[in-house]
N, C-alpha and C positions, 0 to 999 in steps of 0.2 A: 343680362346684357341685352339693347335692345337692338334689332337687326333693322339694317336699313333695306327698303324695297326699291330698286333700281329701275321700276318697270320704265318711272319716266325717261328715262334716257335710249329705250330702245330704237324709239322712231326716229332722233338726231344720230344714231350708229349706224341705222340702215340707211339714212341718206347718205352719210359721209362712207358706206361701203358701195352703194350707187355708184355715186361722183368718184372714187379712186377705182370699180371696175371698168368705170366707163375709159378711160387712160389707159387701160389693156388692149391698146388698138391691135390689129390686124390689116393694114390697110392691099388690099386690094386693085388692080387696075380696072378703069374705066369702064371697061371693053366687057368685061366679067362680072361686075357686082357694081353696085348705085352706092351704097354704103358700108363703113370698115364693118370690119369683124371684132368686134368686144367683147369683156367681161361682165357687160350691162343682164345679159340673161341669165347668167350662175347667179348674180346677184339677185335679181327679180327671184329665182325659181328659191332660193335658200329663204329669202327673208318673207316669199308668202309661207314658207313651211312652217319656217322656224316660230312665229309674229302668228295671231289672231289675224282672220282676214281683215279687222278694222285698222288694226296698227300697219297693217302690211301696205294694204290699199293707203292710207293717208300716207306714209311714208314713200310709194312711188309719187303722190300727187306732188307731192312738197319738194320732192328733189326734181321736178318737172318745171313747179311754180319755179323755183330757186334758180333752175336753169334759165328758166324765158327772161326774169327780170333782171339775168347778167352776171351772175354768177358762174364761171367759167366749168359747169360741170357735166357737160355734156362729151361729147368722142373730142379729143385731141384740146380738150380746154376751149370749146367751144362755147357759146350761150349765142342765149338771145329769139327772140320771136320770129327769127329768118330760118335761122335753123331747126326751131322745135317745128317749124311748120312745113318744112321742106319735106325730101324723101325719106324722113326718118319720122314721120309723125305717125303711120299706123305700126310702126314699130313701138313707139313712145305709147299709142292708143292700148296695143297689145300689152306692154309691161302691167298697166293699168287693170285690164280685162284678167290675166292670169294671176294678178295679186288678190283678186277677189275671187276669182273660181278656184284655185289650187286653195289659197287662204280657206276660205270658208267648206271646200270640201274635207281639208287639212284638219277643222275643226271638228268635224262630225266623224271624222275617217280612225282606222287604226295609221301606226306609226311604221310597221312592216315597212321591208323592204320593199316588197311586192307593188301592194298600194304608194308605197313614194314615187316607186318607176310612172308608174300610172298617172299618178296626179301631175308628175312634172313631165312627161311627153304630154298629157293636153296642152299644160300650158305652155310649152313649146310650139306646138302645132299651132294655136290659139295667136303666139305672137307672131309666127312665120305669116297665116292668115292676113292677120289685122296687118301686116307688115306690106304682104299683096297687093289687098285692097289700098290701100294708103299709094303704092304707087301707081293704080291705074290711073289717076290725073296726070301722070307725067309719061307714060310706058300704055303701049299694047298690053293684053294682058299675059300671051305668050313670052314676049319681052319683060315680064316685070315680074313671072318667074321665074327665067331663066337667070335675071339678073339680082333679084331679090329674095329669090327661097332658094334654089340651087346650090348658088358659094355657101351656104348658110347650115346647110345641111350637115357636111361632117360635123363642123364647129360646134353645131348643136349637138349631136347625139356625145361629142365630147362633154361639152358644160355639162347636159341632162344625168351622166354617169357621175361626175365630178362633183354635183352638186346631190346628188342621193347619198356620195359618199361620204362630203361634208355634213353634211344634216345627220346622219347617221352618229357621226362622230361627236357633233352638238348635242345630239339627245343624250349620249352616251356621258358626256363631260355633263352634261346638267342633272343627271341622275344621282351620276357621282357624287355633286355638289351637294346637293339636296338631299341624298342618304349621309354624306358625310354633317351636315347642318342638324340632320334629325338624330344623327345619334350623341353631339353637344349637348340637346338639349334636355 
């Protein structure tokens, strides 16, 4: 019996878990954060793990592209080229940057607990950064991490857990699969 390869369908899974973490708002007051607090990072940090940095990397680009041309998939069912470019763009920039450094370090690296903490607080740090920078056109730069890395910080070091612990769980369920596949045959 011949088995079918699903790889193609990976890169339309991680946009459409993009686009539904990004709907995990947190919204925050003004006065304290520029932008909510979402699901968008557990997603970036899982799908460069999980994903070849190449699948990982085009699968943020594409739920980026999807979003600008108006596809409602950004915080709160948002879209559109106002808001990819607003205060959320060196966030958007950073999703980008850790899909390819966690990705391709993810590819060379062991699966360990250890090295996952690792890879996904860089690119944690990586997105908070790119998140920074992206607001100094609008913020001081005291101001734009007090307002932009700060609130962001618990939430982080929750997803960054969250997400070593799903991956974890992923590998563990595709091992399965894959021993159970090799012993059918």
């Amino acid at each position: 019996m011949k088995s079918w390869n699903l790889d193609f369908l990976l890169v339309p899974v991680a946009v459409v878990c993009l686009a539904v973490a990004a709907q995990l708002v947190i919204k925050l007051p003004a006065e304290i954060s520029v932008a909510p607090i979402t699901g968008q990072t557990l997603a970036v940090l899982m799908i460069a793990e999980l994903l070849d940095w190449k699948k990982a990397t085009f699968s943020v680009l594409l739920y980026l592209f999807l979003g600008i041309i108006g596809l409602p998939f950004f915080a709160d069912f948002e879209s559109g080229w106002s808001t990819f470019s607003g205060v959320s763009l060196g966030y958007f920039v950073g999703f980008v940057l850790a899909a390819i450094i966690i990705g391709s370090w993810s590819d060379k690296s062991s699966n360990k607990v250890g090295p996952t903490i690792l890879r996904a607080f860089v690119a944690t740090l990586v997105i908070l950064l790119a998140g920074w920078i992206g607001l100094l056109r609008f913020l001081s730069p005291t101001e734009a991490f007090s307002k932009g890395i700060l609130p962001f910080l618990p939430g982080a070091l929750i997803k960054l857990f969250l997400a070593v612990i799903l991956v974890g769980l992923s590998r563990r369920f595709m091992k399965l699969m894959s021993d159970l596949k090799n012993e059918q045959l």
